[in-house]
N, C-alpha and C positions, 0 to 999 in steps of 0.2 A: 239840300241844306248842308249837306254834307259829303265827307267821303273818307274811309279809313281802310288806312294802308299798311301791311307789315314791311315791306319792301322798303326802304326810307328812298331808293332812289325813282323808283314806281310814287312813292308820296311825295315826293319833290315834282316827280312830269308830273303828276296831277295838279299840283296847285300852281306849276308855272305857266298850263294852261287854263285852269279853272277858277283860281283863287280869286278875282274879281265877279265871276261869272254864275256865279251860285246867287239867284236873291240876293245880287250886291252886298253878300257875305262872304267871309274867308276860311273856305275851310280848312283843315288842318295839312300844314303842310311837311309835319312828320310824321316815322312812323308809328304806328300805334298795334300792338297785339292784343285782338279781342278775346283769346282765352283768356288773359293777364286784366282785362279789364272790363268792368262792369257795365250796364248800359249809362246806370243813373251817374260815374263818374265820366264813364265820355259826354255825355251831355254837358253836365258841370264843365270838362275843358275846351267843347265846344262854345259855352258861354248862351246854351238854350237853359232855359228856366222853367218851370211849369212841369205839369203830369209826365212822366216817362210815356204813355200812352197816348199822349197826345202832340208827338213830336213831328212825326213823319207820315206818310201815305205811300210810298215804296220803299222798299228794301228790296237792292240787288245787291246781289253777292255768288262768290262762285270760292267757294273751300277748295285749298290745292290740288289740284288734277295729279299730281304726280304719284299720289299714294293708289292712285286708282287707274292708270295710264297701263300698258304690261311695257310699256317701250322703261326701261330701268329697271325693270322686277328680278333679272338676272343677277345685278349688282347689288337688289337691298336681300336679296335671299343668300349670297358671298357674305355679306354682312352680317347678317341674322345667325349662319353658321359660326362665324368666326367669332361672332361675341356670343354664343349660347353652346354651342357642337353640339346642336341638334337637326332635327328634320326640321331644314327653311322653306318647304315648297309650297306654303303661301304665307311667307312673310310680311308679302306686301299687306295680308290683312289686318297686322297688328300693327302695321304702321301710324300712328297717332293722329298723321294726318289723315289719316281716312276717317276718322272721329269729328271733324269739326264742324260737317255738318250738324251736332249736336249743341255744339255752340251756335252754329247759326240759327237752328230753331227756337235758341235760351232767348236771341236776341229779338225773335217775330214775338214768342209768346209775350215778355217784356215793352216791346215797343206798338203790338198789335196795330199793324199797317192796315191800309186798305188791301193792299194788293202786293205780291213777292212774287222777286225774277230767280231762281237758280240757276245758274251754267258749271257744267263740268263736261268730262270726255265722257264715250259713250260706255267706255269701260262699267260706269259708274252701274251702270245695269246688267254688271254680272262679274260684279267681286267676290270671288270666294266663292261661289256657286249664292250672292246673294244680290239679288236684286235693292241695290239702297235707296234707286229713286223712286219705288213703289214705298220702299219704309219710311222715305223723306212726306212723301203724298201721303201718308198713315196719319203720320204724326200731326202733319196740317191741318187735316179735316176733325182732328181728336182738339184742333187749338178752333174751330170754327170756322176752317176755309174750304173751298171749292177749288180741287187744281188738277191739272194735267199735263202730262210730261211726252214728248218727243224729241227727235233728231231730228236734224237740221245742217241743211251741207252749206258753207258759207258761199261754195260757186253757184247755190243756185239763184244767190240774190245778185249775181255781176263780180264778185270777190274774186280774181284772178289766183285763188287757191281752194284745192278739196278739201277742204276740211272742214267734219262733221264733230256735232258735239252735242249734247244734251242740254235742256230747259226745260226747267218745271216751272209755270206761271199759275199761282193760284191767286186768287181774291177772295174778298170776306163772303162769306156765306148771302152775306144782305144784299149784296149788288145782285142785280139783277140781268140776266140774259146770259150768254154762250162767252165762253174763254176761247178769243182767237188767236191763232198761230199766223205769220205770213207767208201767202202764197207764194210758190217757185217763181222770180220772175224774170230766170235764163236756166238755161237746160247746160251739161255737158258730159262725155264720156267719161266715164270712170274709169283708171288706170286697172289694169291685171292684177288679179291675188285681193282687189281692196272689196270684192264680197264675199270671201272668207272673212275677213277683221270682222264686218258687220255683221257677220251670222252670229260670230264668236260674241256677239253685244248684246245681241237680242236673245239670245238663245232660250234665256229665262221668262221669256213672255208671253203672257195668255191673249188669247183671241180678244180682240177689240169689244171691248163692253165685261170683259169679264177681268179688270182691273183700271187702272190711271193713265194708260200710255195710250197714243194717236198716234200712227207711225204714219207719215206723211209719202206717198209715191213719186219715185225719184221723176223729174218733171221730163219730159221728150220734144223734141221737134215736131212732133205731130200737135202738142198743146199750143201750138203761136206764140212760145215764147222764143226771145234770141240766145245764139251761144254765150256763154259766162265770156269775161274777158281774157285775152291772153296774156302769157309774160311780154311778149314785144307791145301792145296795146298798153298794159300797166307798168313799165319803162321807158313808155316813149315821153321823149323832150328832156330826160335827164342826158348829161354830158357823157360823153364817152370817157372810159379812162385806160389807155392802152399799157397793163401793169407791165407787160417784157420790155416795152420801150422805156416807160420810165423808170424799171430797173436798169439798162444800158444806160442812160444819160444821169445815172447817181441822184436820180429826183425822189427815189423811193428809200423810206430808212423804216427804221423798226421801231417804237417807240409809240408814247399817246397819241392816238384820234381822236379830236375833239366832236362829237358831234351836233355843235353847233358851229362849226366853220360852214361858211355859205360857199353857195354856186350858182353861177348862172345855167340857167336854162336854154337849151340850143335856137330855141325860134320864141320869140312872143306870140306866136300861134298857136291853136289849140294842135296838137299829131292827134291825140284819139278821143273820145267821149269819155274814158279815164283822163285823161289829162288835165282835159277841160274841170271834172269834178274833185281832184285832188286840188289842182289849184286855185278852187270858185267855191270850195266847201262854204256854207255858211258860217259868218263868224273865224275862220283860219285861212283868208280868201292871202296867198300871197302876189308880190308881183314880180320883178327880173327873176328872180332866184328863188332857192330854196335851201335848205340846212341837209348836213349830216352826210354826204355823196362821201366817205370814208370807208376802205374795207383794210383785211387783214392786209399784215405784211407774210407773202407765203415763198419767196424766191426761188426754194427749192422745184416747187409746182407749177409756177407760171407754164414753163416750157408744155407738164404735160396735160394742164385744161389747155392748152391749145390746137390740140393734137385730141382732145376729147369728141367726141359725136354728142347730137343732141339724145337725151334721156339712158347716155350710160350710167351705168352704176358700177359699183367699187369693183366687182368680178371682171368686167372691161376693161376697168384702167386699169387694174392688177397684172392683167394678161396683155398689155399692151406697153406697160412697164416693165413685164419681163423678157418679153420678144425684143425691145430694143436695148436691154442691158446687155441679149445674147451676141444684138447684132454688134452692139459698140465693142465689144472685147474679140468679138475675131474678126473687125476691122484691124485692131493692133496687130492682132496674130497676123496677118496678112503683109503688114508694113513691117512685120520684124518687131516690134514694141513688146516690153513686156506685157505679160498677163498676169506675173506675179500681184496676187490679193495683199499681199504685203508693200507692194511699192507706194508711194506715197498718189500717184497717177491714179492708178491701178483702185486702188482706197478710197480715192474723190468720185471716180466715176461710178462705183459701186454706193456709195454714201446716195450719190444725186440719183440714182436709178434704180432704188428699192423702195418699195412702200412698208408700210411698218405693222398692215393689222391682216389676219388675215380675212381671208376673201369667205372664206365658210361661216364666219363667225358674225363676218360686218359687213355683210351683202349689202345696205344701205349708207355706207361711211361717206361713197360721193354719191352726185348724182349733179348731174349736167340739164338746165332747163329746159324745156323743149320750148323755141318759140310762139307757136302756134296752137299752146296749149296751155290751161291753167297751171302752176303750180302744185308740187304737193305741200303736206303741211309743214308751218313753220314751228319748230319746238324749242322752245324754252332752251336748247344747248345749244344754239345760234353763238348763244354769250361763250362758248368756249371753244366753237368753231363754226366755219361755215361751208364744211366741203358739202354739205347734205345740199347747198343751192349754188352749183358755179355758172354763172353767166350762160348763156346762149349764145353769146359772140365770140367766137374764137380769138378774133384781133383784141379784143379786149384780155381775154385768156386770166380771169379772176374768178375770186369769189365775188358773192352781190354784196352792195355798201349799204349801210345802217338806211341811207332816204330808199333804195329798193327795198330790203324787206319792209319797210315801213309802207312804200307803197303794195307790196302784194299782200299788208295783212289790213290794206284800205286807211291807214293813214293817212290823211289831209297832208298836204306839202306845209301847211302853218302849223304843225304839229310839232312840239319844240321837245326833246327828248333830254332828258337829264342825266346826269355822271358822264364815265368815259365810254369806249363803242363796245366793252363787253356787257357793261349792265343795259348801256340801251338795245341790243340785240337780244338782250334777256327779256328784258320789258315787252318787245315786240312780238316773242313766240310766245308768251304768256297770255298776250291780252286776247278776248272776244276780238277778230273782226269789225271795227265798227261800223260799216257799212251795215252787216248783221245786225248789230245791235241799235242799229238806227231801225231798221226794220220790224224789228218785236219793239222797240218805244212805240211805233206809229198804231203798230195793232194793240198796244194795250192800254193806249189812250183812246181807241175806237172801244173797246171792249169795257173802259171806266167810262164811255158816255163821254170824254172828255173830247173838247174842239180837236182838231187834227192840222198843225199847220200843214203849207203848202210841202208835197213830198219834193225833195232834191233829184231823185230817181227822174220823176217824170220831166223831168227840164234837161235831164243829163244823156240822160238813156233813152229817151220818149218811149216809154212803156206805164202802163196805167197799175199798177199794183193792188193786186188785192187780196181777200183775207179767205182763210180755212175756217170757218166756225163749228166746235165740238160743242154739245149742251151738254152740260156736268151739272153735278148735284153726287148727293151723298150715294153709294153703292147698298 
């Protein structure tokens, strides 16, 4: 019936996909801050009438990851020194956003749903040495609900990226039968160092049955499910776009990306079973084309993603940037050329062939895709760069464009993205996975008793999906 957004450009794509589509109602398509605002006035500007309690039947919602993430906690504890000059070494606890969860419970007790979705990162299960989505499941069951909380990897539902994140789904006390989670329905490798992250998640948690959490086992090729999808598989049929080239021929400049400028698509054929489903979603079915195929303007770097291997990372290109800064200057030396740092030559070629962070600090600053493999996660600072994803094609030799991240975070190709390409690359590492979140809608309309339309998966993927069921009740 609704949807509310702090983000006004997150609130603009939502209602210029949604806004008719709601119970042939409109929901709001600015933004709105729910600590600043009451339930019984959003209503009111909603134009719903009647009980606060009697409005809605789900509430999903997901409180900013950022205050709970450790990827930034270096920089809000920089911060926390420099405005306090004190001991910042968990600053990120007192970050305010880590509190809104408290608002969002203001809004369950107030609106008393049937049933509530929570999504954050997995951090969220061991901030400060505190577990919040056991405090989150406290607080619920103290308002009358039944809930349980797990991780959840979005490649294991087909999502051509690792990325794991937390949900707590509880329902009223009254309903009856088991709260389900959905089953793994693709397996894949996990990259190196990524089970340290998730130990560091879990660390805080008790044996099954002796708290709210179900930790779901990572799914295997022995279970007959299929591998997740790859970057080449969830890229295929978007245009190529070779940025060195169209740097030489003057067709690339520096300025606004609109992303909604269109493109056509290389074949009106399906390339892969993502293809097929990006462009056949229900409801954002497109046809020649699609929007958004726009990336940065990076001139300096063309040259060296081109010259990258697939799943380097910054320590490579760092040492692959210096080996050939060394070669270029005693190529001069050899031809007699100066090597004076002072010549204006001398100056450009060092300018073009030094990187700027160092390699100890920002081991993850690039990283080059591997074809044949999922992505890793996309994050909310896409909107301020995007060396964290450059292409897999060399001849391309770029970062990915606003319709690729969109497709590796399972965006529909009819998925129309608002503002310019930094807030929609924002929008993109922010949101849930939808493919994911199609997949917990199906299980917990199985879990309300409610009809279950036809699943998209099994037409796309021909895989039959099924459910985890935990019985819950009070501890």
């Amino acid at each position: 019936v609704a949807a509310v957004e702090i983000d006004p450009d997150a609130a603009a794509t939502h209602h210029a996909n949604f806004g008719t589509r709601i119970n042939g109602a409109t929901p709001r398509g600015h933004a709105v801050d729910i600590t600043r605002t009451e339930p019984e006035e959003l209503f009111q500007q909603l134009g719903r009438t009647g009980r606060i309690d009697e409005q809605i039947d789900v509430l999903v919602g997901g409180p900013p990851c950022q205050a709970f993430a450790r990827v930034g906690r270096a920089k809000l504890r920089d911060e926390a020194r420099r405005r306090f000059d004190e001991d910042a070494a968990i600053a990120h606890v007192t970050d305010d956003r880590a509190n809104l969860y408290q608002r969002y419970l203001h809004y369950v007790a107030k609106t008393k749903p049937v049933a509530i979705v929570m999504e954050n990162v997995p951090d969220m299960l061991n901030h400060g040495g505190r577990n919040l989505a056991e405090i989150v499941c406290t607080h619920l069951e103290d308002l009358g609900y039944k809930s349980k909380y797990t991780l959840l990897n979005a490649a294991w539902y087909g999502v051509p990226q690792i990325r794991e994140r937390m949900f707590i789904i509880a329902v009223h006390e009254l309903v009856e039968g088991d709260i389900l989670f959905p089953a793994p329905t693709h397996w894949c490798e996990l990259p190196s160092g990524y089970s340290g992250t998730r130990a560091t998640a879990r660390k805080l948690l008790r044996p099954d049955g002796e708290d709210h959490h179900r930790l779901i086992d990572d799914p295997k090729p022995s279970d007959g499910v299929p591998p997740t999808t790859t970057a080449r598989e969830a890229l295929a049929n978007l245009p190529p776009i070779a940025a060195m080239a169209l740097l030489r021929e003057g067709r690339l400049h520096r300025g606004r990306k609109d992303p909604s400028d269109p493109v056509s698509y290389t074949s009106p054929e399906w390339a892969s079973a993502w293809d097929r489903l990006m462009r056949q979603w229900p409801g954002l079915e497109t046809g020649e084309g699609t929007t958004g195929h726009v990336f940065r303007y990076l001139p300096r770097d063309y040259k060296i993603f081109a010259k990258m291997r697939e799943g380097w990372q910054y320590p490579d290109v760092w040492a692959y940037v210096e080996q050939r800064r060394s070669q270029l200057l005693k190529s001069r030396e050899r031809r007699g050329d100066s090597t004076d740092a002072r010549s204006p030559e001398v100056k450009e070629l060092i300018r073009n062939w030094t990187l700027p962070y160092d390699p100890k600090k920002f081991p993850n600053k690039w990283w080059k895709l591997c074809a044949e493999k999922p992505v890793r996660t996309l994050m909310a600072h896409l909107g301020k760069d995007s060396y964290s994803h450059i292409h897999f094609d060399s001849g391309q030799a770029r970062t990915i464009s606003v319709r690729e991240a969109a497709r590796l975070q399972s965006f529909p190709d009819g998925f129309k993205l608002c503002g310019t390409m930094n807030p929609a690359f924002r929008q993109i590492g922010n949101a849930v996975p939808p493919l994911l979140a199609y997949a917990i809608a199906q299980s917990l309309r199985k879990t309300l008793s409610i009809e279950v339309p036809a699943d998209i998966r099994t037409t796309t993927f021909g895989i039959e999906p099924q459910l985890i069921k935990y019985t819950v009740g009070k501890l």
